[in-house]
C-alpha positions in Angstrom: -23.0 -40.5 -82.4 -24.1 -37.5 -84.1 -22.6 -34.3 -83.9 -26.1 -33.1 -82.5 -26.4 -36.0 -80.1 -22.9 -34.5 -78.5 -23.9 -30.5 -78.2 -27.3 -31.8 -76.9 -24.8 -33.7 -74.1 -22.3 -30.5 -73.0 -25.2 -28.4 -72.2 -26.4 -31.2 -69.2 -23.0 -30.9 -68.1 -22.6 -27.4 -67.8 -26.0 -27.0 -66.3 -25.1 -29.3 -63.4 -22.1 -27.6 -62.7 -24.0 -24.1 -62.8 -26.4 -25.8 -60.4 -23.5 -27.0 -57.8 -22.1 -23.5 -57.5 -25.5 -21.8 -57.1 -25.6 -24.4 -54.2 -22.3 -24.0 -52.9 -22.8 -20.2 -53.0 -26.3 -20.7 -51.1 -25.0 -23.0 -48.0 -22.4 -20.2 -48.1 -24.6 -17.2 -47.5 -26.8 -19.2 -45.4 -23.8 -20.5 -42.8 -22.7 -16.6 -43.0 -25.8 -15.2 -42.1 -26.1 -17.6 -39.3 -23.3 -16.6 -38.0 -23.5 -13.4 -38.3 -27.1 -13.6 -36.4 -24.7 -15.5 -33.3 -22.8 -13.0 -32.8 -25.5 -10.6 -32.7 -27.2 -12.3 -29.8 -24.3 -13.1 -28.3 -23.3 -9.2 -28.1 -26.7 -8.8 -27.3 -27.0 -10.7 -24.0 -23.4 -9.0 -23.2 -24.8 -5.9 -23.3 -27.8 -6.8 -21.5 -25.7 -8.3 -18.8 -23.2 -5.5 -18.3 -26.7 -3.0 -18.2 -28.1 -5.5 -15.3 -24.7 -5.4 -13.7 -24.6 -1.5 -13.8 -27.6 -1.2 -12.0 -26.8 -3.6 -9.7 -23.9 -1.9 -8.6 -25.8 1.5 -8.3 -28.5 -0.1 -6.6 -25.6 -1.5 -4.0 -24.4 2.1 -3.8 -20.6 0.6 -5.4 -20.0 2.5 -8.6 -17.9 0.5 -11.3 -14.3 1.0 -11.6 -13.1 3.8 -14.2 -11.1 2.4 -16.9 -7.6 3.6 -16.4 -6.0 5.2 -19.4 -3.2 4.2 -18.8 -1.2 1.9 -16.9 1.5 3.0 -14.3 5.0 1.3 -15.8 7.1 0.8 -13.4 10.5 1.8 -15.1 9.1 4.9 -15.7 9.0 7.9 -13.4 5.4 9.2 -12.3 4.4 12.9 -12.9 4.6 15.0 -10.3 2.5 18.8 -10.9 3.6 20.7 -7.2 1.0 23.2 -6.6 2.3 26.8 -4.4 1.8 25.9 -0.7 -1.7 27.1 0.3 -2.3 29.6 3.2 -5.7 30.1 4.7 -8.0 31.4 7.3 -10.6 27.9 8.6 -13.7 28.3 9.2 -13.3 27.7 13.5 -15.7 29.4 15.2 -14.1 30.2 18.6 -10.9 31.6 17.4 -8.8 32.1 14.9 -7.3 29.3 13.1 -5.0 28.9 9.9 -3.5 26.1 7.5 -0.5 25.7 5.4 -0.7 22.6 3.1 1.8 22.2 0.6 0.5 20.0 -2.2 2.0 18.0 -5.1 -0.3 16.1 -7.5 0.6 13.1 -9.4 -0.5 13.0 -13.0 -0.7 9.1 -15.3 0.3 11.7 -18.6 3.0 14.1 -18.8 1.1 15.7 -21.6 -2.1 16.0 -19.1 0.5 17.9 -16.7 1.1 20.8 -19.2 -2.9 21.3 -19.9 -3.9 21.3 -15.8 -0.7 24.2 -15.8 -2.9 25.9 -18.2 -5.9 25.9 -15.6 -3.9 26.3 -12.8 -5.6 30.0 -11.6 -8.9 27.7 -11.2 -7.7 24.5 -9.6 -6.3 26.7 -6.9 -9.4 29.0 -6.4 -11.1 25.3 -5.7 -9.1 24.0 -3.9 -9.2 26.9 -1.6 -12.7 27.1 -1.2 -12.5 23.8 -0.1 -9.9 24.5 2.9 -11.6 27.5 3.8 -14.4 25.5 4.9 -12.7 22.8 7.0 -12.0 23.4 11.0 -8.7 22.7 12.5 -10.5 19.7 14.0 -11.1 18.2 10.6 -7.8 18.7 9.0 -5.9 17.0 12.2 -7.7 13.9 11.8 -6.0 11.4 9.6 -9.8 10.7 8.3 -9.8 14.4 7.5 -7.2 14.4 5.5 -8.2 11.6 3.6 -11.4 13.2 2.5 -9.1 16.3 1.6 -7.4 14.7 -0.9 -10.8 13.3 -2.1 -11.7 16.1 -2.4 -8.7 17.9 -4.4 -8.8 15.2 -6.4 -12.3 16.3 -7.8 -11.5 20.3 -7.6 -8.4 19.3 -9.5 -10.1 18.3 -12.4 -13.3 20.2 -12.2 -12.1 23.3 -14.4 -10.6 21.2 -17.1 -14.5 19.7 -17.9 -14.2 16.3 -15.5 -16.4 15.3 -13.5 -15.9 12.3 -11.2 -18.1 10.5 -8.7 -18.9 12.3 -5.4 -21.0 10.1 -3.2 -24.7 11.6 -2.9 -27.4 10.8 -0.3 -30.7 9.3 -1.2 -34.0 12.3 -0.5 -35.4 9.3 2.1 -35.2 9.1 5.8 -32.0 8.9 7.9 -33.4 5.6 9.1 -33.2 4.0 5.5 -31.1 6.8 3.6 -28.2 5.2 1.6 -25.1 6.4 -0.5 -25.3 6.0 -4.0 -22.5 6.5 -6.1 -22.3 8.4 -9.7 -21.1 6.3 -12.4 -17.2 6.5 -12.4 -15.0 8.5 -14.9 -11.4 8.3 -15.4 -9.8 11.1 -13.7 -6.0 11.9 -14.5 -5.0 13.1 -11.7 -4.6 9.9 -9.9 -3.1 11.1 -6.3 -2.6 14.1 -4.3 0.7 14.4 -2.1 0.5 16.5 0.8 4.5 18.1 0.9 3.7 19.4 4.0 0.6 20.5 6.4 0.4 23.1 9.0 -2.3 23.9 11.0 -2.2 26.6 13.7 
């Protein structure tokens, strides 16, 4: 065998190998890109699906849970932000009526606690506007109170830039009118404590 014979030989060799790892290379970049196109869709049709479910839920007038920032541990003490008791004139008609509510709010961050002390002059402006327009009737009534504390627990946050769901009524008639819910947002403040309530 000739020494050209044998360089004639080597080059075969190295272009099959050449040829296999182009090919291996390919399948690679193809099995990727499939992939990779999967996931897309998949991600896709979750989205889709949680869109369709959001809709649903507002359509249903149910507005979905707020993600909660954190989770209450139960070795560890809550947060409790007491607010000075509240004294005010309510808005009874026929005589003259007046409240004293003492009320503590529970906070899921102590580090949240410190900023709503910062805004503290305008949580308690709202949440005296709101007493100011309940009736004796309405505060005596456990449902009354219950819609209170709904309701501090928006005023609460309101100064500080949050803005969580209030339930608002459809422009339709009473016949057909339904709630519908805003979306939900996390709200800190996650109860209000009454410390004690007064009305006279």
């Amino acid at each position: 065998m000739s020494s050209a014979s044998a360089t004639a030989v080597a080059p075969k060799k190295g272009n099959k190998k050449l040829i296999v790892i182009i090919g291996a290379v390919l399948a690679l970049v193809l099995v990727g890109g499939g992939a990779a196109a999967y996931m897309m869709k998949q991600r896709a049709a979750a989205a889709a699906a949680a869109a369709a479910l959001d809709e649903e839920e507002e359509a249903d007038g149910e507005a979905a849970p707020a993600p909660s920032a954190r989770k209450h541990d139960p070795k560890t003490a809550p947060t409790f932000v007491p607010l000075e008791p509240f004294v005010v004139n309510l808005a009874d008609k026929e005589s003259d009526r007046f409240a004293q509510v003492g009320i503590t709010l529970e906070v899921d961050d102590p580090t949240f606690a410190d900023e709503l002390k910062a805004y503290m002059p305008a949580i308690r402006n709202g949440i005296l506007m709101v007493l100011a327009h309940k009736t004796s009737a309405e505060l005596l009534s456990q449902e009354g109170k219950i819609a209170l504390q709904k309701e501090i627990l928006r005023e609460a946050v309101l100064p500080l830039g949050i803005e969580v769901e209030t339930e608002v009524e459809d422009e339709a008639p009473a016949s057909s009118r339904r709630k519908k819910k805003r979306k939900a947002v996390h709200n800190p403040v996650t109860h209000v404590h009454f410390s004690n309530f007064i009305v006279q």
